[in-house]
Backbone atoms as SQL, in Angstrom:
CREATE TABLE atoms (id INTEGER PRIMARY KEY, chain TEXT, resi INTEGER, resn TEXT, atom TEXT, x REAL, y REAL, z REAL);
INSERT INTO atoms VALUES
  (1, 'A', 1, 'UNK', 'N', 0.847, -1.173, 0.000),
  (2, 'A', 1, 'UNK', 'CA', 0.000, 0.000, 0.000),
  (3, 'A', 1, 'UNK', 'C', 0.896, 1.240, 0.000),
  (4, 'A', 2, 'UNK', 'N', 0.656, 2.130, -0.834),
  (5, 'A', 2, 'UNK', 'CA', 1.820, 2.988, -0.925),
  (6, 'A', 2, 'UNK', 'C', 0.947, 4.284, 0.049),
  (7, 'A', 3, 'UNK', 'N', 1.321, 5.698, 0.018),
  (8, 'A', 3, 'UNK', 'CA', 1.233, 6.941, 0.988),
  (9, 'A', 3, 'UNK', 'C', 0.139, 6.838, 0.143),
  (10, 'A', 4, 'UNK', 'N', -0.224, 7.503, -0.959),
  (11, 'A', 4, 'UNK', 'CA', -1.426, 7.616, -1.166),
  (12, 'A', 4, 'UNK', 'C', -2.730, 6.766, -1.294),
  (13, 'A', 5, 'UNK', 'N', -2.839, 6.077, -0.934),
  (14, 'A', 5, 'UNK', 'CA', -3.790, 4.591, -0.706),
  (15, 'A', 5, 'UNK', 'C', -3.892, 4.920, 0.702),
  (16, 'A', 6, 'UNK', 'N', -3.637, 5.249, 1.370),
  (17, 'A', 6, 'UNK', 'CA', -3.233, 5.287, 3.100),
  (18, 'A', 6, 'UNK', 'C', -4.105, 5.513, 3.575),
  (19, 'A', 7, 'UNK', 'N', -5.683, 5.670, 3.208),
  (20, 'A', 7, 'UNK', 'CA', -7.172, 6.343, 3.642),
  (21, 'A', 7, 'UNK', 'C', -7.278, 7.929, 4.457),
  (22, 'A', 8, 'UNK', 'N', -6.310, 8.817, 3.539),
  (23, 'A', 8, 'UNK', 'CA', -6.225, 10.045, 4.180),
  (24, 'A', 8, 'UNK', 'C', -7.018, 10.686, 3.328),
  (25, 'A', 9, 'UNK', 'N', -8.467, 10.387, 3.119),
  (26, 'A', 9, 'UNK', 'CA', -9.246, 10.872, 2.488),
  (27, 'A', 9, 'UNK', 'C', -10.292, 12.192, 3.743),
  (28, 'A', 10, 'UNK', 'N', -9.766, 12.972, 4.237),
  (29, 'A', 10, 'UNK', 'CA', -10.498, 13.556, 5.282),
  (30, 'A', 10, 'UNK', 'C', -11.537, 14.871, 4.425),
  (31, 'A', 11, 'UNK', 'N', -12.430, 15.902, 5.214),
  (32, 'A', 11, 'UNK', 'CA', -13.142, 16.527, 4.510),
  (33, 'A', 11, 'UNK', 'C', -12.404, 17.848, 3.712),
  (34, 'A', 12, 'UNK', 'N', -11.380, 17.919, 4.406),
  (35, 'A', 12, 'UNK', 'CA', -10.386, 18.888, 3.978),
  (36, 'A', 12, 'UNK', 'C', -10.680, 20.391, 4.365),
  (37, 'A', 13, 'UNK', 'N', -11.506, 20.173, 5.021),
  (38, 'A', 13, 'UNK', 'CA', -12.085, 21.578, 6.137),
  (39, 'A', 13, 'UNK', 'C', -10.866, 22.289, 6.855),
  (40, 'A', 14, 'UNK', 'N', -11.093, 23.351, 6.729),
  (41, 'A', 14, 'UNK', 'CA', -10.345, 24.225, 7.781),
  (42, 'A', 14, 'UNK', 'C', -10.038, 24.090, 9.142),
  (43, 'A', 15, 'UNK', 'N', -9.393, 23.809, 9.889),
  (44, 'A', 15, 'UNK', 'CA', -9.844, 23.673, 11.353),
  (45, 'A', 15, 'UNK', 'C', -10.109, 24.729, 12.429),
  (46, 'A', 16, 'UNK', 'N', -10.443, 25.188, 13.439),
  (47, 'A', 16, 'UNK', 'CA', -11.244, 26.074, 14.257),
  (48, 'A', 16, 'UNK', 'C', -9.742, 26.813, 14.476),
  (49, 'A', 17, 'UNK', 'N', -8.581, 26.178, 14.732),
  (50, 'A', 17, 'UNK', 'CA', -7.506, 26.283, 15.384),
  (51, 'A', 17, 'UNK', 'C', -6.664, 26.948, 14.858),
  (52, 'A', 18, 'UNK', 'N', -6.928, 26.852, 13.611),
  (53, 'A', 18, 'UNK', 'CA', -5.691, 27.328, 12.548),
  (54, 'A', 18, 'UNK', 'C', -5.148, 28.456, 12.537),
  (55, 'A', 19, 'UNK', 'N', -5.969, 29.722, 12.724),
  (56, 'A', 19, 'UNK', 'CA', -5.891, 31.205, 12.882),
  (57, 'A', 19, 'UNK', 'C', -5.626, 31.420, 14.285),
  (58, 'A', 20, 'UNK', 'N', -5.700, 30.311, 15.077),
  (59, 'A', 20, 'UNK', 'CA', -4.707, 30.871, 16.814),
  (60, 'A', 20, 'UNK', 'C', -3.300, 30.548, 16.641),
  (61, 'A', 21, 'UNK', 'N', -2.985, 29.056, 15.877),
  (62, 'A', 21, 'UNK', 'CA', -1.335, 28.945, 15.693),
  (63, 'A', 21, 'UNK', 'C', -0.951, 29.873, 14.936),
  (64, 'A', 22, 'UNK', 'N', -1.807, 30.403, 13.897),
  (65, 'A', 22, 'UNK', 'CA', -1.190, 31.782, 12.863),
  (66, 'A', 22, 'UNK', 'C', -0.765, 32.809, 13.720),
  (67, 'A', 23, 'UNK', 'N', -1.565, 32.927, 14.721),
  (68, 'A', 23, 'UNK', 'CA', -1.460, 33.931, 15.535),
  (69, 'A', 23, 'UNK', 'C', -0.181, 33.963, 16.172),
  (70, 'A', 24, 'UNK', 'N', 0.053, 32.462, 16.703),
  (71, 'A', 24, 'UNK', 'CA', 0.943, 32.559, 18.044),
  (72, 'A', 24, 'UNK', 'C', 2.249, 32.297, 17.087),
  (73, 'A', 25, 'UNK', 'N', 2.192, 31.963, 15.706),
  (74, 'A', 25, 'UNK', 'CA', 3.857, 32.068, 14.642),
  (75, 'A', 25, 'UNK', 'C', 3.718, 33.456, 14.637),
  (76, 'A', 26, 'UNK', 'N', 3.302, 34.120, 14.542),
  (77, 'A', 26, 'UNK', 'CA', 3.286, 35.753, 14.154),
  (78, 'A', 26, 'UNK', 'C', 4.138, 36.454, 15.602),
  (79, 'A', 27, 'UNK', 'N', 3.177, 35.855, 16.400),
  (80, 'A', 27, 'UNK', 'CA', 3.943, 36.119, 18.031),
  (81, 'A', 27, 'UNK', 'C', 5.147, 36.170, 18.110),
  (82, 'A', 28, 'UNK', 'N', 5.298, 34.983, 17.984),
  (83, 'A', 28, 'UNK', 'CA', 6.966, 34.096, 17.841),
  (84, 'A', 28, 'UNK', 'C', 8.196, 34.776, 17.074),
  (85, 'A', 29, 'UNK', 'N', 7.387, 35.212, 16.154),
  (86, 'A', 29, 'UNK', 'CA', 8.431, 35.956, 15.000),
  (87, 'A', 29, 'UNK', 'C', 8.848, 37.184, 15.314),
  (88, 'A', 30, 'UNK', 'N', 7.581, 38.192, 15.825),
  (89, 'A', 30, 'UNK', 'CA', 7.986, 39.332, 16.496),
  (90, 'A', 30, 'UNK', 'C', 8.697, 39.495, 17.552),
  (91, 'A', 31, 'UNK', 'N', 8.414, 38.426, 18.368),
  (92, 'A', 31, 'UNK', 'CA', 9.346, 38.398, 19.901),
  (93, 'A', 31, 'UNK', 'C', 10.565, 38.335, 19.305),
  (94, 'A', 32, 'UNK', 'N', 10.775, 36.845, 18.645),
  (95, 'A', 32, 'UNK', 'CA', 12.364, 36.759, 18.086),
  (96, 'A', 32, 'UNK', 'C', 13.329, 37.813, 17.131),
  (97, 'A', 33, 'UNK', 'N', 12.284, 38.519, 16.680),
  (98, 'A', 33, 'UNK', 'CA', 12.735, 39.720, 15.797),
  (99, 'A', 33, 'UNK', 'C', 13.446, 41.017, 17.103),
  (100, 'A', 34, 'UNK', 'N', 12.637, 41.174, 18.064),
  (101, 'A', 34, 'UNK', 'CA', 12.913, 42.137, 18.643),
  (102, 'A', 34, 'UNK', 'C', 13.818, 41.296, 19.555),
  (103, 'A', 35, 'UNK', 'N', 13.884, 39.902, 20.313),
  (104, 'A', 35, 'UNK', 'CA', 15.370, 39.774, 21.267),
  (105, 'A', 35, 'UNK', 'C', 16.292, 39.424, 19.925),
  (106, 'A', 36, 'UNK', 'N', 16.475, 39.076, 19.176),
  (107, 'A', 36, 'UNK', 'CA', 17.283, 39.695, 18.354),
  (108, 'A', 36, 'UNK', 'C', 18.147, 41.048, 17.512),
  (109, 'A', 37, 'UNK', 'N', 17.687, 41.732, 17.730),
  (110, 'A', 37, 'UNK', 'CA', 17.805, 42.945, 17.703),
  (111, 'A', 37, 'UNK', 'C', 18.819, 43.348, 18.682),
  (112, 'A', 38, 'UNK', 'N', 18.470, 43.603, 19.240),
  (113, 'A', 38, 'UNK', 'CA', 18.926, 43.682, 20.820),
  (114, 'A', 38, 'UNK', 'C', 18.994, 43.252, 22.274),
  (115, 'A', 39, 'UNK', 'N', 18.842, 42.213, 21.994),
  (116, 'A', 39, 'UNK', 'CA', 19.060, 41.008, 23.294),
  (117, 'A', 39, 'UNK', 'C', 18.077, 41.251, 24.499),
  (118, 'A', 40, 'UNK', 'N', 16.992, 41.893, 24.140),
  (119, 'A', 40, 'UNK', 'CA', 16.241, 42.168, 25.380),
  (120, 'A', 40, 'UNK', 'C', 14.645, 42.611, 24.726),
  (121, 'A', 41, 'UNK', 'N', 13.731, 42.332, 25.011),
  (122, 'A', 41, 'UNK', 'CA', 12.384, 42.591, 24.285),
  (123, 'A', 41, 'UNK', 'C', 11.644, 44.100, 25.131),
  (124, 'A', 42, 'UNK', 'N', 12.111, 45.110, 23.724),
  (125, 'A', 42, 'UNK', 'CA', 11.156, 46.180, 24.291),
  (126, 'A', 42, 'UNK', 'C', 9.858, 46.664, 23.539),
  (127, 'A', 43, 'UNK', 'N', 10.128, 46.610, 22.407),
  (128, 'A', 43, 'UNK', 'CA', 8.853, 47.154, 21.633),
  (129, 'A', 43, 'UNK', 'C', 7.774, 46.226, 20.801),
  (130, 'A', 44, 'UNK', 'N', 7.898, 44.744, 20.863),
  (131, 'A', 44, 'UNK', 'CA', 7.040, 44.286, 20.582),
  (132, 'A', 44, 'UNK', 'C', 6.437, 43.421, 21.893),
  (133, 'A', 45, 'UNK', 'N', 6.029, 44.176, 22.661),
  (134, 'A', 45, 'UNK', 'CA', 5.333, 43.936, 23.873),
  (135, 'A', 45, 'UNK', 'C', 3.275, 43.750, 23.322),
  (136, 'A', 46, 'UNK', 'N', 3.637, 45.587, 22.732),
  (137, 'A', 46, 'UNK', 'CA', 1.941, 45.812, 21.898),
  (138, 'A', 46, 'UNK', 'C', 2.081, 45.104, 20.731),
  (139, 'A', 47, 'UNK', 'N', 2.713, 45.326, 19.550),
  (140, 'A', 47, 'UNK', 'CA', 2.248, 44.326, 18.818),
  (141, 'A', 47, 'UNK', 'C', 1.786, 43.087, 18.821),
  (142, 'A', 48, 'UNK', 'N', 2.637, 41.856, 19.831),
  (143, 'A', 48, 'UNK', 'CA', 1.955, 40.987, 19.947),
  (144, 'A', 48, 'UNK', 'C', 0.492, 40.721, 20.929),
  (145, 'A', 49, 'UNK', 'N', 0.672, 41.217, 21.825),
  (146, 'A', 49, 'UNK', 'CA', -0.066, 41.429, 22.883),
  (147, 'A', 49, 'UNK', 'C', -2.377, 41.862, 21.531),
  (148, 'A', 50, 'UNK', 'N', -1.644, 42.965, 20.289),
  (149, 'A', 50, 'UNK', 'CA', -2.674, 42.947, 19.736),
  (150, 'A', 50, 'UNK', 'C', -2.732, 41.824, 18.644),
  (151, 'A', 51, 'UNK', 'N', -2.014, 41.362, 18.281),
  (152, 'A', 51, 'UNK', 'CA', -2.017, 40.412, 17.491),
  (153, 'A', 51, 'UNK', 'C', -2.884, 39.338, 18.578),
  (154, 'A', 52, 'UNK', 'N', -2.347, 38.672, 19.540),
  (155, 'A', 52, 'UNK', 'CA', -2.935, 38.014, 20.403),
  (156, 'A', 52, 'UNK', 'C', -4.429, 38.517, 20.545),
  (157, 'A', 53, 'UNK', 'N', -4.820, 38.890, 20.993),
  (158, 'A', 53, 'UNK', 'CA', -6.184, 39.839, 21.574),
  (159, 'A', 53, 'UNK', 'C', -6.911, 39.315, 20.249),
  (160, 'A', 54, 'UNK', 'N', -6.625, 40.133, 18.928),
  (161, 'A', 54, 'UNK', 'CA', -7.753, 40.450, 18.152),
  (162, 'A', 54, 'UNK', 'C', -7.872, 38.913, 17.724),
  (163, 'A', 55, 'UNK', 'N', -6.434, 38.276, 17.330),
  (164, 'A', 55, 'UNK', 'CA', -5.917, 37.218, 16.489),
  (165, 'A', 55, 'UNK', 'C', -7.130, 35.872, 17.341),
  (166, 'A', 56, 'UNK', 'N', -6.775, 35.759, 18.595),
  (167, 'A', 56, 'UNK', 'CA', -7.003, 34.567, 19.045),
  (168, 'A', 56, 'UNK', 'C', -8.410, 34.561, 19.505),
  (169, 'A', 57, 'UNK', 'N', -8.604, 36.185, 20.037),
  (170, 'A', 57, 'UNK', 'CA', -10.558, 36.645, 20.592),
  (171, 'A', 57, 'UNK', 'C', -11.384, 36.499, 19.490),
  (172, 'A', 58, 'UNK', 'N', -11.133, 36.271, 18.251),
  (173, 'A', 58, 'UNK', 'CA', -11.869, 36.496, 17.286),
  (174, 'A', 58, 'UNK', 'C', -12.001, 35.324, 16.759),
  (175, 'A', 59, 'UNK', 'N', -10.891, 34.289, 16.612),
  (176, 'A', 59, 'UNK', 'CA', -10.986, 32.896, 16.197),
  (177, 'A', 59, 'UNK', 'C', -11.709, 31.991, 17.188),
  (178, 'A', 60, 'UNK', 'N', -11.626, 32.252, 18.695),
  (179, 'A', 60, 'UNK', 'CA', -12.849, 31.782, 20.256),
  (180, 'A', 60, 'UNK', 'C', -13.929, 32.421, 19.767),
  (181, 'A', 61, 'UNK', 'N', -14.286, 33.146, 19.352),
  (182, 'A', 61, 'UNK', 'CA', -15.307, 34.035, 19.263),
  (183, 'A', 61, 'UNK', 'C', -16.311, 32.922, 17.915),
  (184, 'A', 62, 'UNK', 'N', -15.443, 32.814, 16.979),
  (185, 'A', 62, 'UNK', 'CA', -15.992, 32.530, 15.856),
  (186, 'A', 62, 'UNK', 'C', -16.429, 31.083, 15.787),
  (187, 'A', 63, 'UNK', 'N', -15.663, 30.264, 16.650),
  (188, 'A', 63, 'UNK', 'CA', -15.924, 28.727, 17.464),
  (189, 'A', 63, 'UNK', 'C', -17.035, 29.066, 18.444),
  (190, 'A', 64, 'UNK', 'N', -16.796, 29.313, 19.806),
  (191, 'A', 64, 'UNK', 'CA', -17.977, 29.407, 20.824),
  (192, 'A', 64, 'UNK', 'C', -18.840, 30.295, 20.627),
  (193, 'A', 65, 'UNK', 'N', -18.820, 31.077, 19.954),
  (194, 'A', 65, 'UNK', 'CA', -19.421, 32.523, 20.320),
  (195, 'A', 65, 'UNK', 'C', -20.807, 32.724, 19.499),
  (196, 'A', 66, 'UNK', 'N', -20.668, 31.834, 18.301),
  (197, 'A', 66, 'UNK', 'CA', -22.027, 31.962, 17.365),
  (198, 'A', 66, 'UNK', 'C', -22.643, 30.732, 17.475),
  (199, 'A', 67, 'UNK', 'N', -23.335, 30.756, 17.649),
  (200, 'A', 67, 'UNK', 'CA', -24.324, 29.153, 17.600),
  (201, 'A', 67, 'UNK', 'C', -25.761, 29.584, 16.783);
């Protein structure tokens, strides 16, 4: 049975989750951008902090929040 025979036939849907890990690589990148820089994190405190907020409140929001 080779990889594609493998029954990875799934619906190919988006998952609920996807836009919080987007979120938290975006995080990641800015933190590492700024202790890189200068070995100490000062100015992407707000950026991520809104990235977080809007990024992750809005993807909970869009899972629990509408029924």
């Amino acid at each position: 049975m080779s990889m594609m025979d493998c029954g990875c036939s799934g619906t190919g849907g988006k998952k609920w989750w996807y836009g919080i890990a987007v979120m938290l690589l975006i995080s990641v990148f800015l933190l590492g951008m700024d202790f890189m820089m200068n070995g100490r994190i000062t100015w992407s405190v707000w950026p991520v902090a809104a990235v977080l907020f809007f990024g992750v409140g809005f993807s909970l929001l869009n899972k629990f929040g509408r029924e």
